[in-house]
C-alpha positions in Angstrom: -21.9 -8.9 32.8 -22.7 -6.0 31.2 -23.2 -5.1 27.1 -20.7 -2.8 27.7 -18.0 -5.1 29.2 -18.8 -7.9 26.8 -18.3 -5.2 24.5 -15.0 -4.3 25.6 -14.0 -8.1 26.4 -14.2 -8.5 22.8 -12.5 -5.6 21.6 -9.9 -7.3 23.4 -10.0 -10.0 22.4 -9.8 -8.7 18.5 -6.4 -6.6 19.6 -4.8 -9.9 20.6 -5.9 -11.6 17.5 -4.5 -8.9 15.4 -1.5 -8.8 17.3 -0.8 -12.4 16.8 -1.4 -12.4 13.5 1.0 -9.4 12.6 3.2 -11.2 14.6 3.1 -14.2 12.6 3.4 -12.6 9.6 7.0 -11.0 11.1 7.9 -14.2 12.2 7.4 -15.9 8.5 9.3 -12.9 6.8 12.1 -13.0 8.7 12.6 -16.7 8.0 12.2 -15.9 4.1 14.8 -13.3 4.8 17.2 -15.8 6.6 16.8 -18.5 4.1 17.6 -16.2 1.4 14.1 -16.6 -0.6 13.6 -12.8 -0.3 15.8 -9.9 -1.1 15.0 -7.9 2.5 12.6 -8.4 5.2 10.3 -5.7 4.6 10.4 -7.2 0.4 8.8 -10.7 2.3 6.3 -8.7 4.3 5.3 -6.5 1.1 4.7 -9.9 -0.5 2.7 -11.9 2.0 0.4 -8.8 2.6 -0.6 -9.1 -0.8 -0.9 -12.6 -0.8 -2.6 -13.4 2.5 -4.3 -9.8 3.6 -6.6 -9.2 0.7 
């Protein structure tokens, strides 16, 4: 395989990482939200950006 393909493999490879974990995050706000321990989903997301993206 070429440098160039293992390059892009991994680039992949970071976009679905990233992906997962933004979808993660939306997952965990939205169950704050639904068990009332945040005033609004986007509040919960504010939150765990600052706690867990730093």
């Amino acid at each position: 395989m070429s440098a160039d393909a293992n390059i892009k493999k991994a680039n992949m490879a970071l976009a679905r990482a990233a992906l997962s974990e933004a979808n993660a995050l939306d997952a965990l706000a939205s169950a704050l939200y639904r068990n009332h321990m945040a005033d609004s989903k986007d509040a919960a997301l504010e939150v765990l950006r600052r706690r867990f993206l730093r």
